[in-house]
PDB file of the backbone (N, CA, C, O) and the ligand in Angstrom, with CONECT records:
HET     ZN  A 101       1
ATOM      1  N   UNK A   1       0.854  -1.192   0.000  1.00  0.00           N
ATOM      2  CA  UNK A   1       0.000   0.000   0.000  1.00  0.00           C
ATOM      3  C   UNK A   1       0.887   1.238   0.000  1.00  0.00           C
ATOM      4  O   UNK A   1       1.738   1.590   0.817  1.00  0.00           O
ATOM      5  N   UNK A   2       0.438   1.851  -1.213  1.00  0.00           N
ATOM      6  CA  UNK A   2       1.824   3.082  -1.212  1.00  0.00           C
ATOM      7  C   UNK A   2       0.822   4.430  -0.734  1.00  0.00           C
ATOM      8  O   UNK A   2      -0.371   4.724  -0.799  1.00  0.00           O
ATOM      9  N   UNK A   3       1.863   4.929  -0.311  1.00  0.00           N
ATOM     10  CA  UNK A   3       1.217   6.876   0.052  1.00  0.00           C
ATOM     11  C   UNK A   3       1.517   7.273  -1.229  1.00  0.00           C
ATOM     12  O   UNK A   3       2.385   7.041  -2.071  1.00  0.00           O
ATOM     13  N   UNK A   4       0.222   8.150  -1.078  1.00  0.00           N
ATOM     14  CA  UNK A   4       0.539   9.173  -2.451  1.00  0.00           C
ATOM     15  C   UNK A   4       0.272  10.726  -1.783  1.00  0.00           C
ATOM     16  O   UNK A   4      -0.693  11.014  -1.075  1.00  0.00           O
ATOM     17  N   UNK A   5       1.265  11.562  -2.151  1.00  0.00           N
ATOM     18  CA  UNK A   5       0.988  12.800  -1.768  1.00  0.00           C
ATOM     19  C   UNK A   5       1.736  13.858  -2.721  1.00  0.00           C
ATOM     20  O   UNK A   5       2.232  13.417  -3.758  1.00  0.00           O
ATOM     21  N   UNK A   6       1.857  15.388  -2.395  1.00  0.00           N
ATOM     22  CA  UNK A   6       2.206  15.926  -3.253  1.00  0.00           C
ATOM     23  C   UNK A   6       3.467  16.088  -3.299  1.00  0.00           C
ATOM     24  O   UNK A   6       3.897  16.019  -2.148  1.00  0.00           O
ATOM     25  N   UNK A   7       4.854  16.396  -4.548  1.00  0.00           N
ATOM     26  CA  UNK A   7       5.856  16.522  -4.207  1.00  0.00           C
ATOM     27  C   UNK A   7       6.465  17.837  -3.765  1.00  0.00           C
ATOM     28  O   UNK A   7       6.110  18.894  -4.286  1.00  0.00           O
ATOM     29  N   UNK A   8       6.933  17.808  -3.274  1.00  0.00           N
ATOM     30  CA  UNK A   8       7.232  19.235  -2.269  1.00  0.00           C
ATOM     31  C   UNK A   8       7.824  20.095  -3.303  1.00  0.00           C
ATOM     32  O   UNK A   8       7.876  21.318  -3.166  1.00  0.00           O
ATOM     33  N   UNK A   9       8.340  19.381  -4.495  1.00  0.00           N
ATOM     34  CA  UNK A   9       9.009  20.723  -5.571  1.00  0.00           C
ATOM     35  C   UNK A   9       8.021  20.953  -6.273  1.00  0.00           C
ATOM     36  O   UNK A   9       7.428  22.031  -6.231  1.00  0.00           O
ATOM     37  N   UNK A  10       7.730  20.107  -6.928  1.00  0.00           N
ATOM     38  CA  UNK A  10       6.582  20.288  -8.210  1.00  0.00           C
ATOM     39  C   UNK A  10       5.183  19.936  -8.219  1.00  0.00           C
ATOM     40  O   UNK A  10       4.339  20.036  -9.110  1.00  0.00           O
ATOM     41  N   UNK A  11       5.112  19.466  -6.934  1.00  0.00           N
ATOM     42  CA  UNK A  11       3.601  19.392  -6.624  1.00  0.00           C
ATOM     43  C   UNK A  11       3.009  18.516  -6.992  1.00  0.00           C
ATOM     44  O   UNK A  11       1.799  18.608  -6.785  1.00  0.00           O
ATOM     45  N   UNK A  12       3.442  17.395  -7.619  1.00  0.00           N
ATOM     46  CA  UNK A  12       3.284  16.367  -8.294  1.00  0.00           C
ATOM     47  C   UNK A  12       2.731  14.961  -7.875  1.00  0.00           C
ATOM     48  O   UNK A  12       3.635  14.309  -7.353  1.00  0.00           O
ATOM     49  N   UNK A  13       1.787  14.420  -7.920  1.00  0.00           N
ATOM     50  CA  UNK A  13       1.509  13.129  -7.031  1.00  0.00           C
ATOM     51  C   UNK A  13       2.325  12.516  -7.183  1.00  0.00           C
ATOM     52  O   UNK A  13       2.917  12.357  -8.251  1.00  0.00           O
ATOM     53  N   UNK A  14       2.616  11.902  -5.915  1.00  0.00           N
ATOM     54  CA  UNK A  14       4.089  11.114  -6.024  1.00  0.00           C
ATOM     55  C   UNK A  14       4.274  10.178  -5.142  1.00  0.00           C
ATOM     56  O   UNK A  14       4.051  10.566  -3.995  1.00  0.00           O
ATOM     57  N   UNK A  15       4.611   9.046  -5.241  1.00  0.00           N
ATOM     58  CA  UNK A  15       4.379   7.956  -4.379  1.00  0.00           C
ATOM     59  C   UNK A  15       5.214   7.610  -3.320  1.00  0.00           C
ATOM     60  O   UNK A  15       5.945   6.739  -3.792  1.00  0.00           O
ATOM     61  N   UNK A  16       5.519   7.794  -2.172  1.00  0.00           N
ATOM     62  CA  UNK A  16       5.838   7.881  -1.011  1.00  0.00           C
ATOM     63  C   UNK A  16       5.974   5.795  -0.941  1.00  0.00           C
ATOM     64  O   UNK A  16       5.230   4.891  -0.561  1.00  0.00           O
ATOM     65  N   UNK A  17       7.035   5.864  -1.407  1.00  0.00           N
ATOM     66  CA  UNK A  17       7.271   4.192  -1.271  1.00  0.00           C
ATOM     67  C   UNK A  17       9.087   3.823  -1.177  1.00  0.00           C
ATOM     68  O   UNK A  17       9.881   4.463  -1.867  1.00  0.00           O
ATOM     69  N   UNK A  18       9.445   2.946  -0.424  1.00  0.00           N
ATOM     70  CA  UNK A  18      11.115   2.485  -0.611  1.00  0.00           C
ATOM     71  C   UNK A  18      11.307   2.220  -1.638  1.00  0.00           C
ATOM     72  O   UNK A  18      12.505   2.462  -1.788  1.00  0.00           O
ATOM     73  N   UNK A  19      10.757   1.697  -2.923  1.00  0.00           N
ATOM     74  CA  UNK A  19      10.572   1.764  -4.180  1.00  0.00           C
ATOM     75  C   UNK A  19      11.070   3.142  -5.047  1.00  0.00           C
ATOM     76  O   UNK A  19      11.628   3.162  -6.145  1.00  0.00           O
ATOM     77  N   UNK A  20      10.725   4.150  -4.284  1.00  0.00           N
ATOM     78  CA  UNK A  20      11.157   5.136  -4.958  1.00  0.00           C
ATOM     79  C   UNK A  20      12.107   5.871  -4.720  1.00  0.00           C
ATOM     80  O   UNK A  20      11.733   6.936  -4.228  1.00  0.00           O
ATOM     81  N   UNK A  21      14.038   5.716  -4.948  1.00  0.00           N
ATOM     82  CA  UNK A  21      14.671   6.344  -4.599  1.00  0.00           C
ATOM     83  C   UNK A  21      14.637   7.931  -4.222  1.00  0.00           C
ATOM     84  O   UNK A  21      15.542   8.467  -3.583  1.00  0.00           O
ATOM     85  N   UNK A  22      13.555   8.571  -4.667  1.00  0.00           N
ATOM     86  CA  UNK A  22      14.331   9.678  -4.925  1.00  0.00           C
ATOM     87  C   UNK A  22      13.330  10.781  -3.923  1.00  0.00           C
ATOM     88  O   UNK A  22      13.524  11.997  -3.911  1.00  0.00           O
ATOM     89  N   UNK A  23      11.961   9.906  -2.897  1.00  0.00           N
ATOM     90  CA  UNK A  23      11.615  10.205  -1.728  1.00  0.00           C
ATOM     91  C   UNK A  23      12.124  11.323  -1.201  1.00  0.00           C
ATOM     92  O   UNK A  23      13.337  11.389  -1.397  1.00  0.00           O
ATOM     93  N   UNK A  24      11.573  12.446  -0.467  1.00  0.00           N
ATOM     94  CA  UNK A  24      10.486  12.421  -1.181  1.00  0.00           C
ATOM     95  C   UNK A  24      10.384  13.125  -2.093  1.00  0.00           C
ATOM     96  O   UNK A  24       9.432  13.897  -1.980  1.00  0.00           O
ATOM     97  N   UNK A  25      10.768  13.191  -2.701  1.00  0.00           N
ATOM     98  CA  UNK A  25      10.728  13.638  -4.303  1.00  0.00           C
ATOM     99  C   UNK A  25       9.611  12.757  -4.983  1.00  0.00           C
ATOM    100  O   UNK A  25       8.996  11.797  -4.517  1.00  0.00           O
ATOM    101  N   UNK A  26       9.502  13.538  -6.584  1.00  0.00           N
ATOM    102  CA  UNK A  26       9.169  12.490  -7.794  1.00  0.00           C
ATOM    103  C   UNK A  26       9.612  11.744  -8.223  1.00  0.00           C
ATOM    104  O   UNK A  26       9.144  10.634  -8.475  1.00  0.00           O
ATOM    105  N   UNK A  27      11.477  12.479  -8.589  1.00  0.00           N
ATOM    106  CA  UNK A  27      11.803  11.933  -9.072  1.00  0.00           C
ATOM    107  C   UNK A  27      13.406  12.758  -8.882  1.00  0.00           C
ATOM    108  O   UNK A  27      13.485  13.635  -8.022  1.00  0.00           O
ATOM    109  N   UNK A  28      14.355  12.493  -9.537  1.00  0.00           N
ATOM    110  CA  UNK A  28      15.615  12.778  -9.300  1.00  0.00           C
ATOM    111  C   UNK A  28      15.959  14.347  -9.718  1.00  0.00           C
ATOM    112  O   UNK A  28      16.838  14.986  -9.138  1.00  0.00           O
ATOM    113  N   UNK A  29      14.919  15.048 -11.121  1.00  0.00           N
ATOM    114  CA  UNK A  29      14.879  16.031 -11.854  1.00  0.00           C
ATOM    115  C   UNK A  29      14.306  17.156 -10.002  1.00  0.00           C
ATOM    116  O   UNK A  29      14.914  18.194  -9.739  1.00  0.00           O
ATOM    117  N   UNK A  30      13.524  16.802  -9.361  1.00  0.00           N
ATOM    118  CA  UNK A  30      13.525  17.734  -8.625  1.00  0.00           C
ATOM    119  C   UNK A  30      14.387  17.575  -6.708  1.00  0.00           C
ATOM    120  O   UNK A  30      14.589  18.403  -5.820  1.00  0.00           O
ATOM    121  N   UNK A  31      14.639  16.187  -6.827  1.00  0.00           N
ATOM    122  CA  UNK A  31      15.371  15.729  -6.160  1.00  0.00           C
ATOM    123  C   UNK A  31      16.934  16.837  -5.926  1.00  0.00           C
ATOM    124  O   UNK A  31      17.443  17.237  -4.879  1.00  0.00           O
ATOM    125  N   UNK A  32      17.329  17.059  -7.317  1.00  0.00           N
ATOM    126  CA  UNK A  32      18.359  17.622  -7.662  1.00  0.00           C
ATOM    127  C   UNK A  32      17.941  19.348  -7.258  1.00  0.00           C
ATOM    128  O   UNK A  32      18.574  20.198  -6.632  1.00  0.00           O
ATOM    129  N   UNK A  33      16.997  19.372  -7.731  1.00  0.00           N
ATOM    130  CA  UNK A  33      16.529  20.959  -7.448  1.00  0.00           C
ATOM    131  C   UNK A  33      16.719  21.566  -6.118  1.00  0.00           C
ATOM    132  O   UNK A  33      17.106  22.702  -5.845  1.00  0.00           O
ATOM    133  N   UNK A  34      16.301  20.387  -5.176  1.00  0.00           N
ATOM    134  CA  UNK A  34      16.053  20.716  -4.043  1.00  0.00           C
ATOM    135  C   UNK A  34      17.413  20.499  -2.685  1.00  0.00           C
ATOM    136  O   UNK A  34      17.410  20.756  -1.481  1.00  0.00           O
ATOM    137  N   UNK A  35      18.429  19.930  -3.587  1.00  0.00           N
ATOM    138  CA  UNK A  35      19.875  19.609  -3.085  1.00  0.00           C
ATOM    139  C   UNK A  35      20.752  21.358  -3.510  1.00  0.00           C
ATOM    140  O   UNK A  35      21.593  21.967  -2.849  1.00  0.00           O
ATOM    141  N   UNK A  36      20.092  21.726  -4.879  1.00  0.00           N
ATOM    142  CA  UNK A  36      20.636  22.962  -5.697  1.00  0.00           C
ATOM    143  C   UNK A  36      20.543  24.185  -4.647  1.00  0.00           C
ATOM    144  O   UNK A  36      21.493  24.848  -4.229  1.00  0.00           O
ATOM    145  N   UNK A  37      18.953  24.356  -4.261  1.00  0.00           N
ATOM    146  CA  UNK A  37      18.318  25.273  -3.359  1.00  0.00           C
ATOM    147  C   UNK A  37      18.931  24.961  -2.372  1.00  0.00           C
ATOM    148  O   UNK A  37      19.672  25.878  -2.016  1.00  0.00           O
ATOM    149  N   UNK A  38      18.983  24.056  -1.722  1.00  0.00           N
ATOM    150  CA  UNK A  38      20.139  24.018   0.007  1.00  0.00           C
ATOM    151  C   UNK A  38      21.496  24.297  -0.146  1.00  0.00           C
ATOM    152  O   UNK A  38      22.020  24.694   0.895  1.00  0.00           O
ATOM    153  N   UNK A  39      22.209  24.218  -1.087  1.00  0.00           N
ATOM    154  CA  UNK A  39      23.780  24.448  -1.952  1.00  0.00           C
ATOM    155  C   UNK A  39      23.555  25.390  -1.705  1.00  0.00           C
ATOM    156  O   UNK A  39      24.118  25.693  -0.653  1.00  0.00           O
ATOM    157  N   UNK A  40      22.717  26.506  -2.285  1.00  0.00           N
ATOM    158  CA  UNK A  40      22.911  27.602  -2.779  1.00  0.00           C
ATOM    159  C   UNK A  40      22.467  28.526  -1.401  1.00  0.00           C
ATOM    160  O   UNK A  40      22.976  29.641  -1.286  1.00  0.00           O
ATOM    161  N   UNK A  41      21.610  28.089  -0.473  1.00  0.00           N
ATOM    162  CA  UNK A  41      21.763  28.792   0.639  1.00  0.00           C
ATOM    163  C   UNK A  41      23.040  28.862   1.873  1.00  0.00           C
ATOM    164  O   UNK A  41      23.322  29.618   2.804  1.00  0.00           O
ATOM    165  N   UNK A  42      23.467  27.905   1.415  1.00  0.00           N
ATOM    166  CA  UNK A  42      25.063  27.180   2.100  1.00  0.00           C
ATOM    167  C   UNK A  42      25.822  28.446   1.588  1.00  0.00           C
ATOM    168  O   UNK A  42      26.173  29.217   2.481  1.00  0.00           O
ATOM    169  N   UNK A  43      26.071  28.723   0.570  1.00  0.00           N
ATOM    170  CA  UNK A  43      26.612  29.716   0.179  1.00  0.00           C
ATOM    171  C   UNK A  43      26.299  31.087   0.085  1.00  0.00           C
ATOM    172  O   UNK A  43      27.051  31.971  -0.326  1.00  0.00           O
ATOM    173  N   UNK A  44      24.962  31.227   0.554  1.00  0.00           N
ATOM    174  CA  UNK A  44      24.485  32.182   0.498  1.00  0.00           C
ATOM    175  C   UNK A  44      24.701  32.808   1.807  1.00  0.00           C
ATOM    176  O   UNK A  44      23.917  33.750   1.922  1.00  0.00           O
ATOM    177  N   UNK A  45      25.589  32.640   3.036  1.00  0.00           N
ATOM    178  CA  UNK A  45      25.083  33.025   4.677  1.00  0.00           C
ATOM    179  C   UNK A  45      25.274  34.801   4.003  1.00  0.00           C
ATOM    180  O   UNK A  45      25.762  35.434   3.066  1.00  0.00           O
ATOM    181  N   UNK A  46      24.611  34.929   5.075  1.00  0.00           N
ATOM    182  CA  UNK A  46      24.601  36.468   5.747  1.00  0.00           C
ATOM    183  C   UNK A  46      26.124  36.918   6.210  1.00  0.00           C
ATOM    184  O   UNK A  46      26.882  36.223   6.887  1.00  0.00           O
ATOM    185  N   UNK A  47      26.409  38.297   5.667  1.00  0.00           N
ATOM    186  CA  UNK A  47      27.832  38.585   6.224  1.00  0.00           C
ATOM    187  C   UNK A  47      28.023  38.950   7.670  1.00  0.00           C
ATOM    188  O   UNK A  47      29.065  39.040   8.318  1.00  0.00           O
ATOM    189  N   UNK A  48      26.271  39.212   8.163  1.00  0.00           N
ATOM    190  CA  UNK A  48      26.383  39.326   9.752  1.00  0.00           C
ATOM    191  C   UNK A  48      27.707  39.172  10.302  1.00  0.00           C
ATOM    192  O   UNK A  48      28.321  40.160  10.705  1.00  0.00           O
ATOM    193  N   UNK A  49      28.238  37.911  10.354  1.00  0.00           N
ATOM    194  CA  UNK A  49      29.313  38.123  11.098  1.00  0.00           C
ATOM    195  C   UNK A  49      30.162  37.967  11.181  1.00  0.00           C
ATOM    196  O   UNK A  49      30.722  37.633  12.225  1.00  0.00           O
ATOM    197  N   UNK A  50      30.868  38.202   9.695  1.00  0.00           N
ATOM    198  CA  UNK A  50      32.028  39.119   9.497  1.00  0.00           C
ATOM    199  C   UNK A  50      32.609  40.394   9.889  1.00  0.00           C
ATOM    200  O   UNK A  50      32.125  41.340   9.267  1.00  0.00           O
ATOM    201  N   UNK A  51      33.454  40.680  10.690  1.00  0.00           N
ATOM    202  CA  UNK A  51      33.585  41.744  11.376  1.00  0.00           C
ATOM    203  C   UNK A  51      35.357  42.039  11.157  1.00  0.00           C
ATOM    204  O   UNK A  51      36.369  41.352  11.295  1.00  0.00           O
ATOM    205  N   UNK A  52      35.103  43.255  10.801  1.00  0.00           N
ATOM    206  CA  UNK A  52      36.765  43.458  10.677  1.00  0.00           C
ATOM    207  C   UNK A  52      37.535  44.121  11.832  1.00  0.00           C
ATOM    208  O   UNK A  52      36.971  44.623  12.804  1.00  0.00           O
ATOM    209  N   UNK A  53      38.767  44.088  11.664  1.00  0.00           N
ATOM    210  CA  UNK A  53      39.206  44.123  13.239  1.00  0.00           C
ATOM    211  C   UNK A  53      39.174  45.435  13.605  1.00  0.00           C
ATOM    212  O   UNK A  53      39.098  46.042  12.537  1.00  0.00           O
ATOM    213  N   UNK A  54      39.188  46.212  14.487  1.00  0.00           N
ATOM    214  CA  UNK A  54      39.127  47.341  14.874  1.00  0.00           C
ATOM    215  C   UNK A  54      40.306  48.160  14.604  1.00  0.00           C
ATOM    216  O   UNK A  54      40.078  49.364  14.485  1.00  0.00           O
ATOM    217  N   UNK A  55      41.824  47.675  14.449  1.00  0.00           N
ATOM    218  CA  UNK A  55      43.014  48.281  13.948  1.00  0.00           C
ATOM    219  C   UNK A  55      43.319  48.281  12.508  1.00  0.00           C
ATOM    220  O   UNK A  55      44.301  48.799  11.978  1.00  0.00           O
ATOM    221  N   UNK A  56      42.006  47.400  11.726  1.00  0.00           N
ATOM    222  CA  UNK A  56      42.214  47.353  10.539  1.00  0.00           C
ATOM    223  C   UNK A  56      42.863  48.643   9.609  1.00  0.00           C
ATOM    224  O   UNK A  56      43.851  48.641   8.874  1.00  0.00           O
ATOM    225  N   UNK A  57      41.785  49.875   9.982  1.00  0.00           N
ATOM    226  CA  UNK A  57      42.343  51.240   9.189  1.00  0.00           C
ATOM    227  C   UNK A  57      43.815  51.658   9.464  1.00  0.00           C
ATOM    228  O   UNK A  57      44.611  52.008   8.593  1.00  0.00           O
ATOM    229  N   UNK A  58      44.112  51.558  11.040  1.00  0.00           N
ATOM    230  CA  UNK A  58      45.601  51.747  10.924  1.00  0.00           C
ATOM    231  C   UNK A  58      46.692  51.064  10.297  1.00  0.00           C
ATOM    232  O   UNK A  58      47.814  51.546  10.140  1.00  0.00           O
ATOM    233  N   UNK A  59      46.202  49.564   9.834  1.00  0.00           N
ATOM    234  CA  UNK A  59      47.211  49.218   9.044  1.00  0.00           C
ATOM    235  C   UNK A  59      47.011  49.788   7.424  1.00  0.00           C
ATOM    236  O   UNK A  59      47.815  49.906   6.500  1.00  0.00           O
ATOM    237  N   UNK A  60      45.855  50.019   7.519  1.00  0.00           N
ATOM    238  CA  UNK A  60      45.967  50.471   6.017  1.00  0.00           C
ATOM    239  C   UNK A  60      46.183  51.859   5.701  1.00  0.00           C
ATOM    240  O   UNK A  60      46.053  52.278   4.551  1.00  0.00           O
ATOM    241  N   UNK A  61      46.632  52.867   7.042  1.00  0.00           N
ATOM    242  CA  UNK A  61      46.842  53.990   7.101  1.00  0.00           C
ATOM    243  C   UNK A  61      48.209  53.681   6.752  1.00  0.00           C
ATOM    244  O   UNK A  61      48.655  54.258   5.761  1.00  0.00           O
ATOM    245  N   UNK A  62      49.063  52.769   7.463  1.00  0.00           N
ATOM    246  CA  UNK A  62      50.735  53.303   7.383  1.00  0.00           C
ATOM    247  C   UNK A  62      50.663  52.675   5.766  1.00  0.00           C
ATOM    248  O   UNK A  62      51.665  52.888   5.085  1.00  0.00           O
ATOM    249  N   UNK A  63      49.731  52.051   5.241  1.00  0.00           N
ATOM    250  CA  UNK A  63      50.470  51.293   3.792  1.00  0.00           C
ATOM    251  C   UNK A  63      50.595  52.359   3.138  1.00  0.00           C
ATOM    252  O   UNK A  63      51.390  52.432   2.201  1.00  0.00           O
ATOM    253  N   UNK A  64      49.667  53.588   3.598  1.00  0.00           N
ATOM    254  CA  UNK A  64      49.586  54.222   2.372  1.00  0.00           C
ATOM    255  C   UNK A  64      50.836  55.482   2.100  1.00  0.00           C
ATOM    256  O   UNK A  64      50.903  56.250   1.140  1.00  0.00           O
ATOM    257  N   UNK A  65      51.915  55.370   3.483  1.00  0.00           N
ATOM    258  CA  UNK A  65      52.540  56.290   3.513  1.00  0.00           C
ATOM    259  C   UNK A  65      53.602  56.562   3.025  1.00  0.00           C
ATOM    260  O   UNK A  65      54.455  57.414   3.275  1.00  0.00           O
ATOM    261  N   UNK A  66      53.428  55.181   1.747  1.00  0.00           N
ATOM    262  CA  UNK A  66      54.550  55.142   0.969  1.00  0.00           C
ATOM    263  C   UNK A  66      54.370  56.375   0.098  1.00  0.00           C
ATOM    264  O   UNK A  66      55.217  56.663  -0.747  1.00  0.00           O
TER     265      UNK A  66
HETATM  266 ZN    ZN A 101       8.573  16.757  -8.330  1.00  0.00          ZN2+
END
């Protein structure tokens, strides 16, 4: 007895079975989509908290005193 429900990318009835690698997906075409979209937020962080050091300008004060 398989589940059928929608697929979370494409909305697609899709059968919720060990049968179907690519769970829960349809199929591998959005499987992939949805590995793409988490990649791409991985790379996406916030520069929040990046912080540069507080003596930073003075070193780039003496570079310039060439
Ligand atoms: Zn799909």
């Amino acid at each position: 007895m398989a589940t059928v429900y929608a697929c979370p990318i494409c909305q697609k009835a899709t059968c919720l079975a060990t049968t179907n690698p690519f769970r829960p997906f349809c199929g591998q075409r959005c499987q992939n989509r949805d590995l793409g979209a988490w990649a791409a937020e991985q790379y996406n962080v916030p520069d929040t908290e990046i912080t540069l050091p507080l003596d930073a300008g003075n070193d780039y004060t003496e570079l310039d005193k060439e």
